[in-house]
C-alpha positions, 0 to 999 in steps of 0.5 A: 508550596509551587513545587510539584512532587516528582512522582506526581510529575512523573505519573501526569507524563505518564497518563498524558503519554497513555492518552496520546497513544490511545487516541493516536490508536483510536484515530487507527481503528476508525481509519482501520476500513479504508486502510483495508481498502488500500490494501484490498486496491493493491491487490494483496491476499489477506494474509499478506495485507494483515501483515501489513496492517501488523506492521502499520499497528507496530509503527502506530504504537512506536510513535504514538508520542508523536504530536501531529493533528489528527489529519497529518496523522491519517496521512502518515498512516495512509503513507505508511501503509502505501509503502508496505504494500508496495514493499509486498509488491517489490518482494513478490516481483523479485520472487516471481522473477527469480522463479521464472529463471529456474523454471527456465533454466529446468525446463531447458535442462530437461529438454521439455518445452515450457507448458502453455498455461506457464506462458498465458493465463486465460482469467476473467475481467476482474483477474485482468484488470488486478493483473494490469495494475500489478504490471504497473510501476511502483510509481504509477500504482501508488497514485492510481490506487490512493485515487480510484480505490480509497477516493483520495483528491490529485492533491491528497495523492500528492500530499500523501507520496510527497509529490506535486500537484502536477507530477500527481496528474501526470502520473495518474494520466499516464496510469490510466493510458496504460492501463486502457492499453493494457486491458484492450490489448487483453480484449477488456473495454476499459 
């Protein structure tokens, strides 16, 4: 009389797996405004940050199975979109660098001397400082944008890139020096 049906064991597993997704998806679309400001502080174009928010809804479906808080969840879903974002930075550093060789390379070829807008670009304050933090170090980004742009605490940045407390301060001190060198350099005042 204790036992249980396998078909109705198999369909509770099933119906507890559907809500344990659909609440893991929920907890993702009300997170979904803030991971838009992630990737807004990164300074990814729309096209490029829907990709990285398709990317971030594949992996929420993936491990919707997963058993963590809601909280430990919000992080990995932050961390997660973090590394996408700098997985777009890194693609475009390579393809700039890459391109700045060839247009080189032809321009030496050619005999023609390398236009002055190729050299400078003459863009106001809010292009500056988007141009500074792209300038940044992978690893100086990641803290500066969770900090200033999605409000996260030193110790969430932290816990969010799996740093130190302290490593988490140094490097958004040395962020922040960086950037006021940069943008007074460029003639902004920080």
């Amino acid at each position: 009389m204790n036992e249980i049906n396998p078909d109705l064991a198999l369909k509770l597993d099933q119906t507890a797996g559907e809500k344990a997704a659909k609440s893991k998806l929920d907890v993702f679309l009300d997170e979904l405004g803030r991971l838009k400001r992630i990737i807004a502080g990164f300074g990814l174009s729309s096209s490029d940050g829907e990709d990285v928010l398709q990317d971030v809804s594949v992996k929420v479906l993936e491990r919707s199975g997963e058993n963590r808080t809601n909280q430990e969840y919000i992080r990995w879903l932050t961390k997660v979109t973090v590394n996408g974002c700098l997985t777009v930075h890194r693609r475009r550093r390579c393809f700039r660098r890459n391109s700045r060789k060839i247009l080189l390379r032809r321009a030496q070829k050619d005999g023609r001397p390398i236009r002055a807008d190729e050299k400078t670009i003459n863009a106001e304050e809010l292009e500056i400082v988007r141009q500074s933090l792209q300038k940044l170090d992978d690893s100086l980004l990641g803290p500066v944008i969770l900090r200033y742009f999605c409000d996260f605490n030193s110790n969430d940045v932290a816990d969010i890139l799996e740093l130190n407390s302290s490593t988490a301060r140094s490097r958004l001190r040395e962020a922040r020096i960086k950037l006021a060198k940069q943008l007074l350099e460029r003639g902004v005042e920080p």
